[in-house]
C-alpha positions in Angstrom: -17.8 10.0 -0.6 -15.9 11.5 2.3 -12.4 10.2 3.2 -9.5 10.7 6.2 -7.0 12.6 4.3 -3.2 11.9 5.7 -1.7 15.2 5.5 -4.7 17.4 6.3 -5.6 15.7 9.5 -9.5 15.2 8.3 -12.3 13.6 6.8 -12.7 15.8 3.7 -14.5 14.9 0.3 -13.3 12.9 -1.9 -13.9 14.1 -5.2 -12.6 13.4 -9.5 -12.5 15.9 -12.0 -15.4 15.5 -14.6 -14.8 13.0 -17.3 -11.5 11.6 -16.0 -10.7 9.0 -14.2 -9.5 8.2 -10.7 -6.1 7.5 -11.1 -4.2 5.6 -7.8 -1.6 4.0 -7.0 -0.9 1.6 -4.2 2.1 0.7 -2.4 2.5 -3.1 -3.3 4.7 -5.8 -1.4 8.3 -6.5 -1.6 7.6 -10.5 -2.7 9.8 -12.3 -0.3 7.7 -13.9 2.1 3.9 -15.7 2.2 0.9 -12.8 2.2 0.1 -12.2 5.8 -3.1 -10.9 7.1 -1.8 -6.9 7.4 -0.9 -7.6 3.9 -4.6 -8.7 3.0 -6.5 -6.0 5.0 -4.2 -3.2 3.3 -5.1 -4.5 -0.5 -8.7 -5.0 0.2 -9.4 -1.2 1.8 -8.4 -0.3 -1.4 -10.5 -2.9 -3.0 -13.8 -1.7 -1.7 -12.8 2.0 -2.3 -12.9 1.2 -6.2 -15.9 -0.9 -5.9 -17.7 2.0 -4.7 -16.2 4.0 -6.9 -17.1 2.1 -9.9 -20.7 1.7 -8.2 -21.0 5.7 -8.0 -20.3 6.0 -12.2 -16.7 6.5 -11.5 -14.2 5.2 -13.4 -10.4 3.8 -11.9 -7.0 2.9 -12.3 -5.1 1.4 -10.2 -1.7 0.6 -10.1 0.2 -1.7 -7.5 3.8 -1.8 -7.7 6.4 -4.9 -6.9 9.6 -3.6 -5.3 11.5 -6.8 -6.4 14.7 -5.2 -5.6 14.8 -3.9 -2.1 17.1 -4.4 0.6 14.9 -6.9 2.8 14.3 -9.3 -0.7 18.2 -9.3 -1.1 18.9 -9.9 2.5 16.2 -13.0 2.8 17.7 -13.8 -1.0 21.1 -14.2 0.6 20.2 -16.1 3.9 18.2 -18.9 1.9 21.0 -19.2 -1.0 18.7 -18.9 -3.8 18.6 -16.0 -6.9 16.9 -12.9 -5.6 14.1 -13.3 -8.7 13.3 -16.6 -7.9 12.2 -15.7 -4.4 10.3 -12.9 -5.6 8.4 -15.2 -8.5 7.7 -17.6 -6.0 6.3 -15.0 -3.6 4.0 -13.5 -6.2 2.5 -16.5 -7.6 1.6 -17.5 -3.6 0.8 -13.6 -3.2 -1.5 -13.2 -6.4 -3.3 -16.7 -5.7 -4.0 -15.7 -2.0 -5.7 -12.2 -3.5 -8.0 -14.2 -6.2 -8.7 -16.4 -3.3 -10.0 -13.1 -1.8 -11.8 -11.9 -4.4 -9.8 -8.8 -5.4 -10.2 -6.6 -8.0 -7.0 -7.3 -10.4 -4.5 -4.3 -10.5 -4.8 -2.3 -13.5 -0.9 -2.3 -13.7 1.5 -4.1 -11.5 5.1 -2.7 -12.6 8.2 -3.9 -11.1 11.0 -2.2 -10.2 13.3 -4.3 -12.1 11.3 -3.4 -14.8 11.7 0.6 -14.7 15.6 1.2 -14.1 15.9 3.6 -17.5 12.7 5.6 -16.0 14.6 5.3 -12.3 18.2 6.8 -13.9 16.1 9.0 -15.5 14.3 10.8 -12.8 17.8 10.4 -10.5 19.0 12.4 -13.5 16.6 15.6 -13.5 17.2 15.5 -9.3 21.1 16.4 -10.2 20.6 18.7 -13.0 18.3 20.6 -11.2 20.3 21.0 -7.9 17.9 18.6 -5.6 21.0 16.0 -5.4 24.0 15.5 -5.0 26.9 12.4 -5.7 28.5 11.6 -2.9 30.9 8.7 -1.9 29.8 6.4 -4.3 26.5 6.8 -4.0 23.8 9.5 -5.2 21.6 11.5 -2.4 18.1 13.7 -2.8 18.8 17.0 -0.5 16.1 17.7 1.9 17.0 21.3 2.5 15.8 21.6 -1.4 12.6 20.4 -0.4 10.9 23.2 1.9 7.6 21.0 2.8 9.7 18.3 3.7 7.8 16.5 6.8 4.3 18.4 6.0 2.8 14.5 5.8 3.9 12.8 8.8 3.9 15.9 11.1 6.8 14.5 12.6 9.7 17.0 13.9 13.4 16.5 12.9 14.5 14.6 15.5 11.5 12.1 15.5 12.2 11.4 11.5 15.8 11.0 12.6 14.7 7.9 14.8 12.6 6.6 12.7 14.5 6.8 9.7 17.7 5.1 11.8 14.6 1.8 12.9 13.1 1.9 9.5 16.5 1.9 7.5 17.2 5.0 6.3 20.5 5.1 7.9 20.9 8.9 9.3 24.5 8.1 10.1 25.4 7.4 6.7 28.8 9.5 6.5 28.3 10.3 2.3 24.9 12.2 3.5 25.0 16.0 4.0 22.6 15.9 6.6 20.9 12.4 8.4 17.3 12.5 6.5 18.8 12.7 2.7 18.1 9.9 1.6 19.7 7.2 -1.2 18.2 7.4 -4.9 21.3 5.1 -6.2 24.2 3.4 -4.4 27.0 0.4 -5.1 25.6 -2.7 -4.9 27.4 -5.7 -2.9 28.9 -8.0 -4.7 26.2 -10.6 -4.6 23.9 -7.9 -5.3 22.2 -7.1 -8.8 23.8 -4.0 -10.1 22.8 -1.5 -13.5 24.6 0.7 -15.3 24.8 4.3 -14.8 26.3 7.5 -15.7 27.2 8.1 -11.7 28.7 4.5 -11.8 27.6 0.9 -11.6 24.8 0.1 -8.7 21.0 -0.1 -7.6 18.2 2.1 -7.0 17.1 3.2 -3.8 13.5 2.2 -2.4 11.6 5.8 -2.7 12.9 6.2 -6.1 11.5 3.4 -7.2 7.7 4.5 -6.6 8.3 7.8 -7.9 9.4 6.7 -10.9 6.9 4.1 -11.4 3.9 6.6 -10.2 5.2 8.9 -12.9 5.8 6.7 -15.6 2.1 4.7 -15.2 -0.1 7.7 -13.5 1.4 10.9 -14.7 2.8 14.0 -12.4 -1.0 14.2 -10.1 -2.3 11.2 -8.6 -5.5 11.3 -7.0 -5.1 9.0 -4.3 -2.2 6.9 -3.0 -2.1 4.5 -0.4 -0.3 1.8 1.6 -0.2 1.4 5.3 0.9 3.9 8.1 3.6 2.6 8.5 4.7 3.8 5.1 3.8 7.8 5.9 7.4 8.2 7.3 10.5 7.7 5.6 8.9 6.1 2.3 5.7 8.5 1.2 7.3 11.4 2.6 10.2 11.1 0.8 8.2 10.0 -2.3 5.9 13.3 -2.0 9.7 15.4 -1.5 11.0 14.2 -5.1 8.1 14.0 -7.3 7.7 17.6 -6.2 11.0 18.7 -6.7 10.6 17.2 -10.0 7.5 18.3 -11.5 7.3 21.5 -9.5 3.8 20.4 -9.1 1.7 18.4 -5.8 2.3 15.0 -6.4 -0.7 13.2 -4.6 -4.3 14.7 -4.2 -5.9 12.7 -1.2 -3.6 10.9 0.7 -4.9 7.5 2.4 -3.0 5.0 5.0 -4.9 1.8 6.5 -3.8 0.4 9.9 -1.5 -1.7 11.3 -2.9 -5.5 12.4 -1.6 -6.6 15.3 -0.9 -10.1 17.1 -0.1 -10.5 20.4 -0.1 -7.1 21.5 2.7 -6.2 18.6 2.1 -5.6 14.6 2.2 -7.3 12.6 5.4 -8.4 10.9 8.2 -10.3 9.6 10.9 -8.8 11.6 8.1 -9.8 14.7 8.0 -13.4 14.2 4.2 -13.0 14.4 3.0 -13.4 10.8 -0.7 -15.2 10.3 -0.8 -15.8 6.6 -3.7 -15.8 4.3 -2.1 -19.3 2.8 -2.5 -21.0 6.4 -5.7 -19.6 7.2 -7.5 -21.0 3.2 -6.6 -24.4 4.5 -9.1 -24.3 7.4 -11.6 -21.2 6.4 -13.6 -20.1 3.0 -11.9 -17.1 1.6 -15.0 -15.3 1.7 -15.3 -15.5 5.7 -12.0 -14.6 5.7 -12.8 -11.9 3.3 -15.6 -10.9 5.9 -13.7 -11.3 9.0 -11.6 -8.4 7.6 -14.3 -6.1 6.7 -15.4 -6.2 10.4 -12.2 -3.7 10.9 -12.4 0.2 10.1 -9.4 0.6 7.7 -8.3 3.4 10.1 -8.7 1.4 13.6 -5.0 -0.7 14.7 -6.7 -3.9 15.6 -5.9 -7.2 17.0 -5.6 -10.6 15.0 -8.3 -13.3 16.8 -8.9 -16.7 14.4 -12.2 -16.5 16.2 -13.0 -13.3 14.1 -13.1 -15.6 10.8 -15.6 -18.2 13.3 -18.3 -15.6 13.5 -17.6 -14.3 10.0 -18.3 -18.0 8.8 -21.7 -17.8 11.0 -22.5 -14.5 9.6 -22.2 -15.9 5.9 -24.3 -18.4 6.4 -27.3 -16.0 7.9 -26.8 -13.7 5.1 -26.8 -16.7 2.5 -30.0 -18.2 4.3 -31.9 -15.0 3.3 -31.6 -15.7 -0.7 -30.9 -12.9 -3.6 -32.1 -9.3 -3.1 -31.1 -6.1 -2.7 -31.7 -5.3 1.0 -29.4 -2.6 2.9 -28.4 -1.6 -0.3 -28.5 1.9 0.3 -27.2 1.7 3.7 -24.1 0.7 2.9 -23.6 2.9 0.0 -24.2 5.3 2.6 -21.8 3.9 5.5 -19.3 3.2 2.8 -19.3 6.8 1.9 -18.5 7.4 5.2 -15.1 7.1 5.3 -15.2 3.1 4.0 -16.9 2.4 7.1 -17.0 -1.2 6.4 -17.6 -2.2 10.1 -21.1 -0.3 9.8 -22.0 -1.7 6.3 -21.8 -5.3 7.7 -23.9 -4.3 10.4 -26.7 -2.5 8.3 -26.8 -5.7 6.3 -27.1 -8.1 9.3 -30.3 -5.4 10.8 -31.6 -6.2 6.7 -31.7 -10.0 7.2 -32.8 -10.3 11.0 -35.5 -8.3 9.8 -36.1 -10.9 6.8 -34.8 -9.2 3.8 -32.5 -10.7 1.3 -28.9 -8.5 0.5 -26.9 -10.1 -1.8 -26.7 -7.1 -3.7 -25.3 -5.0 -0.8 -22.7 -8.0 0.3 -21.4 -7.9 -3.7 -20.5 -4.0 -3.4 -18.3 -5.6 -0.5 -17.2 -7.9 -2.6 -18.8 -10.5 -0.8 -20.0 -13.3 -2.8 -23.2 -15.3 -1.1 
């Protein structure tokens, strides 16, 4: 199997040592909304990369975190006068039903970050003692300048991580920072804001932390792939990548792998956007499993466009394929397209060519985890 790998800039092979297992580990939501469609085509790239996986002999583990303390949760937590944890529990129940709706493989772990604050203080702990941060204000910061391959994964230059950091909020302006792209690992929460104790004072975790800690704690100091969508390469992985580093001395991700951004009406995808489709919305009028389908017809790498019609003539398509009975049609092919950098677009396509030409592929639709 050959994959686009982030930080090198190519397709390269994707390969596990002998006798192990693939360990990754895949940035989750922050539960304070419904499950939109970006949401859904992120989680099920990753989905059909372990099926094929598991269909080559290898074996997987995957772990999804829950950032269910996180600046955004707090905020929307705040606005709709309810406890921060009861917005997230409601969020996952509607998240986790809208992904068995979808057919998804279960995570292998799903920790939260409310879970992990001793291994967060922990690994805030060995960043002071060994000089890659510093208190400041009331707050503790991870030093950039200690991390010489800072910026090697989004290729971005200084100024260009500034911006995005100030749009994304990393706030570069900070005044407690010794230069704008540290960024927090634990600061004072407000006073409506959970708060744990610590030895640089009471407060909260920052977001990055968070997945280090959690990657560390559930997957060891290597993973072999990690994922979430490009929109996560700058500030979050990158700053991830910086402090696992600087703590194990070590790489801390083998094959790095992003998945698009969906868009709708020209924009992406997102909350801040006002342009959300969600999954819940779009069960009450389709079958998951055209929705399901509608998604594969994207490459995992391609921005696309939202169009309900998409889910139309992935309902049609079902039907053809279900016409044509049990069998194991275009079975190869789309092991082979799939090794192809998950080119999902191509698998459908092999498997429609299968059944125009009269042969049955249920088989082939069930590595996409496509049930006819």
């Amino acid at each position: 199997m050959r994959l686009y790998e982030t930080q090198r800039r190519a397709i390269v092979p994707l390969s596990v040592r002998p006798g192990n297992t693939l360990r990754m580990y895949v940035c989750g939501i922050t539960p304070y909304d419904a499950t939109h469609v970006g949401h859904a085509a992120t989680f099920l790239a990753y989905d059909v990369l372990q099926r094929r996986l598991r269909d080559l002999g290898w074996r997987t583990r995957c772990v999804r975190n829950i950032t269910d303390v996180d600046d955004d949760l707090l905020a929307r937590a705040r606005a709709m006068g309810v406890h921060y944890l009861d917005l997230a529990a409601g969020s996952l129940a509607a998240f986790d039903a809208d992904m068995e709706a979808l057919g998804l493989l279960r995570a292998d772990s799903e920790p939260r970050a409310t879970s992990a604050i001793s291994d967060i203080r922990r690994v805030i702990g060995q960043l002071l003692d060994s000089g890659h941060a510093y208190r400041s204000g009331e707050g503790v910061y991870f030093d950039v300048s200690t991390a010489p391959g800072f910026g090697e994964l989004s290729r971005l230059s200084v100024t260009e991580m500034i911006e995005l950091a100030r749009r994304r909020g990393g706030r570069p302006d900070d005044p407690d920072k010794r230069k704008p792209l540290d960024f927090v690992l634990w600061q004072r929460a407000a006073p409506d804001e959970p708060e744990w104790s610590s030895l640089w004072g009471p407060g909260r975790p920052g977001w990055h932390v968070e997945c280090s800690a959690l990657s560390l704690a559930h997957l060891g100091q290597t993973i072999d792939v990690h994922g979430g969508g490009s929109d996560l390469v700058f500030p979050h992985h990158e700053c991830s990548r910086a402090q696992s580093e600087a703590i194990t001395g070590g790489p801390f991700v083998r094959h790095w792998m992003h998945t698009s951004m969906v868009r709708q009406g020209g924009a992406k995808m997102s909350k801040s956007a006002g342009n959300l489709v969600f999954v819940s919305d779009l069960r009450e009028r389709w079958e998951p499993m055209a929705l399901r389908l509608a998604l594969l017809g994207a490459h995992y790498r391609a921005d696309w466009d939202w169009d309900e019609r998409r889910v139309a003539d992935a309902a049609r398509r079902l039907v053809r394929w279900r016409a044509a009975g049990p069998g194991d049609g275009a079975l190869s092919s789309v092991r082979e397209r799939l090794d192809d950098d998950l080119d999902t677009p191509g698998a459908l396509a092999a498997i429609d060519t299968a059944v125009a030409d009269g042969e049955s592929a249920s088989d082939a639709a069930a590595l996409l985890g496509v049930v006819l």
